[in-house]
C-alpha positions in Angstrom: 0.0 0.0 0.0 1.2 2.9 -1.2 1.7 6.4 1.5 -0.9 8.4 -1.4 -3.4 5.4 -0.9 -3.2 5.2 2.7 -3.6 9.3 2.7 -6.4 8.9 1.5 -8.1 6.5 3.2 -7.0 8.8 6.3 -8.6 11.5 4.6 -11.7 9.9 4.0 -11.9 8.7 7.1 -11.3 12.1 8.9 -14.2 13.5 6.4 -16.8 11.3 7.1 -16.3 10.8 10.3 -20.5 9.9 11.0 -19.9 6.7 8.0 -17.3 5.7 10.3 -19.9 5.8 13.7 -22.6 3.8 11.5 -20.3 1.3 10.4 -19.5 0.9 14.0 -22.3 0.6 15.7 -25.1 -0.6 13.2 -27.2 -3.0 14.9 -29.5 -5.1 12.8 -33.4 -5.6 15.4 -32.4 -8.9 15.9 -29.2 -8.2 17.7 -31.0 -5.7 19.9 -33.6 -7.8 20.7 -30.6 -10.3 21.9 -29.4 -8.2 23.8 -32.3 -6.9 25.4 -32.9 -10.1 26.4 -29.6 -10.7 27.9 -29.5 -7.5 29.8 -33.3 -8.9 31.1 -31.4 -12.6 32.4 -29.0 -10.8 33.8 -30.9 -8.4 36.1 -32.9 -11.6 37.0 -30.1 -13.2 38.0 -28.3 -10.8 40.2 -32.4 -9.6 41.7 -32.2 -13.5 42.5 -28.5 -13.6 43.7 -29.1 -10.2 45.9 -32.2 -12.3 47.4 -31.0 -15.3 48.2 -27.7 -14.3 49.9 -27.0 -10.9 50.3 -30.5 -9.4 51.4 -31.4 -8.6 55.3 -33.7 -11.1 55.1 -31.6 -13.7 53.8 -31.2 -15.4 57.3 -34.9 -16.0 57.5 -36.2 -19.3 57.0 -38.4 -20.3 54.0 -38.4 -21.9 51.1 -35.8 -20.7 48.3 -38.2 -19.6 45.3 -40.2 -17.4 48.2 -36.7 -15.4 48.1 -37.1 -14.2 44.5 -40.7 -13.7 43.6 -44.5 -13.5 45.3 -45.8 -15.6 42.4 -45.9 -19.0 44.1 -47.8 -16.8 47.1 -49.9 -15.9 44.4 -51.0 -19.0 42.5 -51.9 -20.5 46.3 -53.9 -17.2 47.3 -55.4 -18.0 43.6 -56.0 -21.6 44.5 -57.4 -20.7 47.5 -55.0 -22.6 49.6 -52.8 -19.5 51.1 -54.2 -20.9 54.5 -53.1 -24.4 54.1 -49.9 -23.4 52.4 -48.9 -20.8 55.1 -50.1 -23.4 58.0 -47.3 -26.5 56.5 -44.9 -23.7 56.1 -45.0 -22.9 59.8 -44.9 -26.8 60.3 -42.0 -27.0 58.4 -39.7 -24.1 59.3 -40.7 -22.7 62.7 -42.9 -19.7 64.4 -40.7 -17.2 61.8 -40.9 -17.5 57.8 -40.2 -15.4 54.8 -42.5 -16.2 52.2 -41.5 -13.3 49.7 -38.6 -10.9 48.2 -40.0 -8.3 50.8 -42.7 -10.8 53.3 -42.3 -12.2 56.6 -45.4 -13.9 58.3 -45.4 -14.9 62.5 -47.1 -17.8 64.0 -47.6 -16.0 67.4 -48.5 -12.6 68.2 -45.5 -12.0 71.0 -43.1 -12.5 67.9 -44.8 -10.1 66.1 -45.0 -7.0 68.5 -41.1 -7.6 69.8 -40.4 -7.4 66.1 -42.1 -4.0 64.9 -42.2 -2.4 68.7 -45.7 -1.1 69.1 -45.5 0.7 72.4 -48.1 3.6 73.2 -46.2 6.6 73.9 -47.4 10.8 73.8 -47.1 12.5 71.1 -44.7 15.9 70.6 -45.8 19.3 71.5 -45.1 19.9 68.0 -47.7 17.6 66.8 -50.2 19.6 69.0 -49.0 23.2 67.8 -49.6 21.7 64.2 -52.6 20.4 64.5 -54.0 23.6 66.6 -53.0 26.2 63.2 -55.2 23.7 61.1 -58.1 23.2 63.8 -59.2 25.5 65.6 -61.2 23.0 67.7 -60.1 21.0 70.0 -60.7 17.0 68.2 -59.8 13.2 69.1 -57.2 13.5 66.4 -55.3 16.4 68.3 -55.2 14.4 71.5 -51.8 13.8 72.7 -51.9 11.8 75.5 -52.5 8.2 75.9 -54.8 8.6 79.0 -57.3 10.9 76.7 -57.2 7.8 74.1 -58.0 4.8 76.2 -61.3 6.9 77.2 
């Protein structure tokens, strides 16, 4: 190859530079629709590895597939058997069981209120003064104290 030829090819190049893109990254729909599907597997599979292993609830008991999708929940709620299925579940793998990506059901009630710590308490001034500027009445709602509640 001659240094005139290869000038020119150099020159063409430089010219055209948006020939040079398109040659590049021309994608025929078949291709795309390859790799949209690969890019789709591929979220799946690292949604189902972040489930299974490297999620907070990943110490919770339950059946694998409950880790990665509600569907199987789903097809039982369908089937009308959620009652049955939740009830061999709790047979299976104790008082404590995930049975979704984001679920977590309780077989007794103590388990359930150590877990989500409903304690009465007052509320703030604060949420008095608020509620005061948008009522001018005194209601249930702007209550604060637990004693006034229970009435």
């Amino acid at each position: 190859m001659s240094a005139a030829s290869t000038a020119l090819a150099f020159d063409s190049a430089i010219s055209s530079p948006s020939s040079y893109f398109n040659a590049l990254f021309t994608f025929s729909s078949s291709s795309l629709l390859l790799l949209a599907l690969s890019l789709c597997f591929l979220y799946f599979c690292a949604f189902a590895i972040y489930q299974l292993f490297l999620s907070p609830l990943s110490a919770l008991p339950g059946p694998w597939y409950a880790a990665i999708s509600d569907f199987w929940l789903t097809t039982h709620v369908v089937r009308l058997q959620q009652c049955k299925t939740v009830q061999t579940l709790f047979d299976k793998y104790g008082p404590v069981v995930r049975v979704g990506p984001n679920k977590v059901i309780f077989l007794d009630v103590t388990t359930m209120r150590s877990v989500y710590c409903v304690h009465k308490f007052d509320k703030s001034t604060y949420y008095k003064s608020l509620l005061t500027l948008v009522f001018s009445l005194s209601i249930c709602c702007s209550l604060n104290d637990v004693f006034f509640h229970t009435i």
